[in-house]
MIGU-911445 format. One record per residue: residue number from 1; residue in three letters; chain; x, y, z of N, C-alpha, C in turn. Coordinates in pm, 1 decimal, always signed. Example, Ala and Ser with C-alpha at 12.3 -4.5 7.8 and 13.67 -1.06 7.14 Angstrom:
// MIGU-911445
   seq   type   mol     n.east    n.north       n.up    ca.east   ca.north      ca.up     c.east    c.north       c.up
     1    ala     A    +1319.0     -569.0     +780.0    +1230.0     -450.0     +780.0    +1320.0     -330.0     +780.0
     2    ser     A    +1285.0     -225.0     +708.0    +1367.0     -106.0     +714.0    +1290.0       +3.0     +787.0
// end
This chain:
// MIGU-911445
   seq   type   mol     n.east    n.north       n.up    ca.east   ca.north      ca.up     c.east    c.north       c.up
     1    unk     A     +823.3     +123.2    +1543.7     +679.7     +117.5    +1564.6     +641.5     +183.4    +1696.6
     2    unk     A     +741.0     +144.3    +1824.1     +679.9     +182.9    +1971.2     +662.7     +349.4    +1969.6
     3    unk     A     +771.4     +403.0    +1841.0     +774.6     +596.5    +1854.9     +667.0     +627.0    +1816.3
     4    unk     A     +612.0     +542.3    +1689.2     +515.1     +617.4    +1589.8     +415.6     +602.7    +1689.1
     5    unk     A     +377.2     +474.1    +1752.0     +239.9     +475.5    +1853.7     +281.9     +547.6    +1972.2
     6    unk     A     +380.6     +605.6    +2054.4     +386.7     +743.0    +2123.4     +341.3     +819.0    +2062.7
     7    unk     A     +412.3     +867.2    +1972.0     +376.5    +1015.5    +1922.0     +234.7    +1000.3    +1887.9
     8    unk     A     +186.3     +925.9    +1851.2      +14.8     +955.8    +1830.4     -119.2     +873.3    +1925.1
     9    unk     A      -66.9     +866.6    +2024.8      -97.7     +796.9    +2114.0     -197.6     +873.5    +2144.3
    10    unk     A     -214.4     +999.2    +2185.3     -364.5    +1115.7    +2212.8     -445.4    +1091.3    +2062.5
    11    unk     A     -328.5    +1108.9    +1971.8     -472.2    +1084.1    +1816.0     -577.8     +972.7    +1830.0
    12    unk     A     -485.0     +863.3    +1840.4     -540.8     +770.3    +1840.4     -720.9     +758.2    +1915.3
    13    unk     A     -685.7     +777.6    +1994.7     -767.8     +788.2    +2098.3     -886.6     +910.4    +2061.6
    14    unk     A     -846.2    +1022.3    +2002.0     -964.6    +1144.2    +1965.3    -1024.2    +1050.0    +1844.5
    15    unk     A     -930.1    +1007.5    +1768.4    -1003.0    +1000.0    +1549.5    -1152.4     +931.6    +1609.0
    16    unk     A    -1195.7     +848.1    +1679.4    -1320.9     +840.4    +1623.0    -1432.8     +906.3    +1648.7
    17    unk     A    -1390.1    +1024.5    +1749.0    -1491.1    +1106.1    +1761.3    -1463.3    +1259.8    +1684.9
    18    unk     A    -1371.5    +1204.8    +1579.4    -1345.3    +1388.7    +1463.9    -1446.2    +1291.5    +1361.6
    19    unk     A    -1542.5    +1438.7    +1328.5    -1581.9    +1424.0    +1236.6    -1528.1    +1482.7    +1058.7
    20    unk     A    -1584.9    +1413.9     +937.0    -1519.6    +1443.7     +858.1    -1381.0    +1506.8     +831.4
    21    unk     A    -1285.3    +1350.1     +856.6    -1149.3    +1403.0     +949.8    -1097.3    +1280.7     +735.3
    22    unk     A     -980.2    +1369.9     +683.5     -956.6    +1343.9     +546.5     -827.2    +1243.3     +575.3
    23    unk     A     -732.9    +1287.2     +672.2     -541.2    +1251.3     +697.2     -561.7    +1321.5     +795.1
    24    unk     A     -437.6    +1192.3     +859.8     -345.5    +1239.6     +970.9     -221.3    +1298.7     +956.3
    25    unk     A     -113.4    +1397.3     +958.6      +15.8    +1450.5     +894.1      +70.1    +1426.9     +988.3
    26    unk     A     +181.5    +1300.7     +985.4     +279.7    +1315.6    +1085.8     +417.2    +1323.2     +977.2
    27    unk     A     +486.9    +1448.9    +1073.1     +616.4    +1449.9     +972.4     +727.1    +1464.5    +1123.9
    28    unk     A     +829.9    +1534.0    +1053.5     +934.9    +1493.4    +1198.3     +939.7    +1584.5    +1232.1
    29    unk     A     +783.6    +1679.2    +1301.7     +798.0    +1764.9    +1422.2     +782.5    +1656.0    +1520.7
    30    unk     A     +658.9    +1600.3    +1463.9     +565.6    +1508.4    +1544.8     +706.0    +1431.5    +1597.5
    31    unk     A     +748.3    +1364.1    +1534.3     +844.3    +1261.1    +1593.4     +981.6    +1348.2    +1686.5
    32    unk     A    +1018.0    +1432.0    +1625.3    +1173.3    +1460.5    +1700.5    +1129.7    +1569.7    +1812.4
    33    unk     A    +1004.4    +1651.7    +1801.9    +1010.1    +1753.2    +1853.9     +851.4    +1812.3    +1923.3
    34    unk     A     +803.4    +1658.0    +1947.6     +660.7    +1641.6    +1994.1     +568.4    +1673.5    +1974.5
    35    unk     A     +534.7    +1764.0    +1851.7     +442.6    +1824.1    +1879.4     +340.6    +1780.9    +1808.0
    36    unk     A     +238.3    +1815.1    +1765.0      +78.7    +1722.6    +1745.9      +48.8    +1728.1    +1629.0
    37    unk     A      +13.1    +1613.3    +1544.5      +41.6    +1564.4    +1428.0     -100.9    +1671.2    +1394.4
    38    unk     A      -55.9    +1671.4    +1233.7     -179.3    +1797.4    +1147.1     -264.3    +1704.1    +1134.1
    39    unk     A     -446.3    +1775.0    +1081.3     -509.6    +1687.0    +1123.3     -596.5    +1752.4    +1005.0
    40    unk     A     -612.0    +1697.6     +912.3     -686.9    +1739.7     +783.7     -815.2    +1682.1     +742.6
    41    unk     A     -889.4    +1786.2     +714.8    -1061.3    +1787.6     +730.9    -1083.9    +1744.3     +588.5
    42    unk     A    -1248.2    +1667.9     +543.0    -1284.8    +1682.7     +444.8    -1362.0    +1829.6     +432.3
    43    unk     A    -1373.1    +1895.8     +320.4    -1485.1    +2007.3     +321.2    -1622.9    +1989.9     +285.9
// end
């Protein structure tokens, strides 16, 4: 649990100001190799 809330610890904090925001994609860049979870829009 303590990795998954690192690694999205900046998301957390943006989602309620994205608008028409669909999923969050965390796969194991996000986790092994830091980098910033995909961030998928409604259209």
């Amino acid at each position: 649990r303590s990795i998954v809330e690192s690694a999205l610890l900046d998301t957390m904090y943006d989602l309620p100001s994205l608008n028409n925001l669909a999923k969050v994609v965390v796969d194991e860049t996000v986790i092994n190799d830091q980098h910033a979870p995909q961030l998928e829009y409604k259209n």
